[in-house]
N, C-alpha and C positions, 0 to 999 in steps of 0.2 A: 841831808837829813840824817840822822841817829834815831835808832829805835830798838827800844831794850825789851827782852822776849826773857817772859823768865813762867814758874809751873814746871811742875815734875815730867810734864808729857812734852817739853820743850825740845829735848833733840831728837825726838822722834817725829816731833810735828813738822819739826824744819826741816829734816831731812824728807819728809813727804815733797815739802815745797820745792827743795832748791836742787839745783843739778850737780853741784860736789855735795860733799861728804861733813857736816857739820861738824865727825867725830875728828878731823883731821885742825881744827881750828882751835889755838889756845889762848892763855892770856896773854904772851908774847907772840903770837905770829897770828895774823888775819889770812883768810882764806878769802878766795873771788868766787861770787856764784848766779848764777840766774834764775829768776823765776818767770814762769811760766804758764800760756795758757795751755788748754789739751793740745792744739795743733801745732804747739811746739814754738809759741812766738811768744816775742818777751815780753814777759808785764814787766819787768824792772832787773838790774845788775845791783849787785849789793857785793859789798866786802865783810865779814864776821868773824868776830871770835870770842872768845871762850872768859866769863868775867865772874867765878866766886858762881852763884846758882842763874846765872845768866847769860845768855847769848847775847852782844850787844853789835848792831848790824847799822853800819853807811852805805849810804845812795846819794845819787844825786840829788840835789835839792828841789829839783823840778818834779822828783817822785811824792815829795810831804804829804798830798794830798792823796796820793794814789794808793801807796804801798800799803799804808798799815790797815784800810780797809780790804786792801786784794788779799793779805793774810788771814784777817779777820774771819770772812765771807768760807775758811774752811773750816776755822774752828766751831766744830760741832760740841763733842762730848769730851774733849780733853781739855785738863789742867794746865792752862797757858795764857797767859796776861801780856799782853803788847803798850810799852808804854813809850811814847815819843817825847825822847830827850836832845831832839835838835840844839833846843837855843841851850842848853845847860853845858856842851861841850864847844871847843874848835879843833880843827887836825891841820898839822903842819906835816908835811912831809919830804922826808928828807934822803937824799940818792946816796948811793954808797953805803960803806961798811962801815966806815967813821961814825961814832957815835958821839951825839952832843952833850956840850957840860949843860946840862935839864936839871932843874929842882925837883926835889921828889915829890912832888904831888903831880907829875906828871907820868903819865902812862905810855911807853914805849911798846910797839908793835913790831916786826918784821913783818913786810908783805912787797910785791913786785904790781907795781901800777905803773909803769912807765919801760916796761919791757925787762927792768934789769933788778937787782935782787937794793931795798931800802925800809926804810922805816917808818912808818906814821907815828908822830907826836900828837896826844891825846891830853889836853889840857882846858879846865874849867874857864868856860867862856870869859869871866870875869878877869880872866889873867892873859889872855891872848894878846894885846899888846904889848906887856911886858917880857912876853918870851919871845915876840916878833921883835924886839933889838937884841934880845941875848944872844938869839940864833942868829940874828943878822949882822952880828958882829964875828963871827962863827963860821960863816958860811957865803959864798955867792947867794943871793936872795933872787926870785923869780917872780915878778909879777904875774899877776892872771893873762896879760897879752903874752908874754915870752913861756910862759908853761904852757900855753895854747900851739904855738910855733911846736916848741918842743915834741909834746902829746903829737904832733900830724908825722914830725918829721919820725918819733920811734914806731908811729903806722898803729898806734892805739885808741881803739873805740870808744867814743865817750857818748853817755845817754842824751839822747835830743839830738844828735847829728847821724852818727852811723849806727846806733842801737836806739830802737824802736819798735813800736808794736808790730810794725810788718816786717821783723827781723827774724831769722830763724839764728843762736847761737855760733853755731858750726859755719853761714854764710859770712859770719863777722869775727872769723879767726880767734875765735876763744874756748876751743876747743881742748887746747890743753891747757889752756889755766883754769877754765872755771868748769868744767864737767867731770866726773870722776864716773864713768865705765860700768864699774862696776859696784857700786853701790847701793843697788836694790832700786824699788818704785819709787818717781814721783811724778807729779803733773806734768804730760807733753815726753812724758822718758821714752814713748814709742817712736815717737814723730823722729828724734835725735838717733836712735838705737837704730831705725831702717837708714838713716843718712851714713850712720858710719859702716852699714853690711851694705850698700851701695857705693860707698866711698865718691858720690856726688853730690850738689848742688845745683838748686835753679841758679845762685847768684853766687859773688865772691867779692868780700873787700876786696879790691887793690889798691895800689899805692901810683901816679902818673906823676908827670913831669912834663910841661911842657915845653913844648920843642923849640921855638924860637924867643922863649923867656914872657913872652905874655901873660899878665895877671890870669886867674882861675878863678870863678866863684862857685861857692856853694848853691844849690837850684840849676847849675848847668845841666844840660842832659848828653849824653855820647851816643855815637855813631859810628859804624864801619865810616873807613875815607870812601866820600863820594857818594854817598846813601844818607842822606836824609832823611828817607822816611821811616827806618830801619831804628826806632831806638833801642838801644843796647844795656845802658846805664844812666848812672847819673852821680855828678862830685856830692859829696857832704860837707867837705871842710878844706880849705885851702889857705893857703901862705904862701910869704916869703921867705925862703930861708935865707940867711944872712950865712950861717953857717957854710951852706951845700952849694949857695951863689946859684937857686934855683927857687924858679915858680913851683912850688908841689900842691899834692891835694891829693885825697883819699876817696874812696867813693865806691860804687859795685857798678859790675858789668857781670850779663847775662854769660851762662856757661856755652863756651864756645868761640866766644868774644874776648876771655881774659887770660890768654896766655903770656906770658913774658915777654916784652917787646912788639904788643901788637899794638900800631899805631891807629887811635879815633880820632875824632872830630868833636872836643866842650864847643859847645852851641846854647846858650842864653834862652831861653824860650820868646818870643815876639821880636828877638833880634840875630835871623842867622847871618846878618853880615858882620858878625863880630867872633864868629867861629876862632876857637883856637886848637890846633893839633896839639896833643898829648900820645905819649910816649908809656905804657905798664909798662912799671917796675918792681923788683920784690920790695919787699918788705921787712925790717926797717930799711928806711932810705939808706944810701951809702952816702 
């Protein structure tokens, strides 16, 4: 979804809301941010930046309904207008420093969604097929299954799998792309500020592999080896990697349980006879 934030009180409204720094986001380069309840859990991940008297802000699509009312619900007494311009745009995005031969009615971005430093292509929805052979002639092109492999195997969070309402930021490794320190108040900024003057967590993405190559699925739950009753975690997203010639999958385990190299137990809930050992490993996969 896209949704344009425009009003004179607009970057100070947003920077109430989100956990980076709004002032950091321009019309070339989008910034990563979270929003949040008081107890520091996410109401939505959003990308932004900076458009002429506009903030103009991407989420996932499963947010449409959510987001622009969780913004809404603060604006009290400031000058700030939220307009949802999903269906008017599409975003391609593109790895690397290579820049594409793009028509100019297209709008280029620099931002890192896949771990490594690229672009989003920002083009009126009515022309999206047309720039999807230009690039595609251009470029290796990724389907939604193979950008899916990809996203698990660089060990990045995506909304509706590892980022959720019962997520806290910092649990889901996005501590340095989307939070900014030092940047004054916003909603949930204590719940994050005590996690990083503790330097812990209840939970922790990890990244696993399983050990004798056994499919993984997402809704599995983990265990110490030999304890069953003991749950520790649970996968969110898993694949094949064709690349890595490995079963992986992403997911949390309780702190205690998630140091590098400690061997669980993915177990299927109503079927423990189909357990498979898994293997934490950092993140991104190697």
């Amino acid at each position: 979804m896209k949704l344009r934030v425009t009003g004179t009180d607009r970057e100070r409204f947003l920077n109430g809301q989100f956990s980076n720094d709004v002032r950091k986001a321009t019309k070339t380069h989008a910034i990563e941010a979270c929003i949040l309840n008081a107890k520091g859990k996410l109401n939505a991940h959003v990308f932004v930046a900076a458009e002429g008297q506009s903030y103009i802000l991407d989420a996932d699509a499963r947010l449409r309904e959510s987001l622009q009312p969780r913004l809404e619900r603060y604006i009290i007494a400031d000058d700030v207008q939220l307009g949802d311009e999903s269906d008017r745009f599409s975003i391609f995005h593109l790895l690397g420093g290579a820049l594409p031969e793009s028509p100019n009615e297209c709008q280029l971005r620099s931002t890192i969604r896949f771990g490594e430093p690229g672009y989003d292509i920002w083009v009126e929805g009515t022309r999206r097929k047309d720039l999807l052979r230009e690039l595609s002639r251009q470029f290796k092109f990724y389907d939604t299954d193979r950008a899916e492999v990809f996203r698990i195997e660089r060990g990045i969070p995506r909304w509706g799998r590892e980022l959720t309402e019962e997520i806290i930021p910092v649990e889901a490794n996005l501590e340095d792309r989307a939070i900014d320190y030092e940047k004054g108040c916003y909603i949930g900024q204590e719940v994050i500020s005590r996690m990083k003057m503790s330097g812990q967590t209840n939970k922790r993405l990890c990244g696993f592999v399983a050990v004798k190559g056994s499919p993984l699925t997402p809704g599995m739950k983990l265990f110490p080896k030999g304890e069953e009753k003991k749950e520790v975690g649970w996968i969110t997203s898993a694949a094949h990697s064709e690349h890595l010639g490995k079963e992986i999958a992403l997911g949390f385990v309780k702190r205690g349980f998630n140091l590098f190299k400690t061997q669980l137990d993915a177990i299927m809930p109503g079927n423990r006879a189909a357990g498979v050992a898994v293997e934490i490993v950092n993140l991104p996969f190697d």
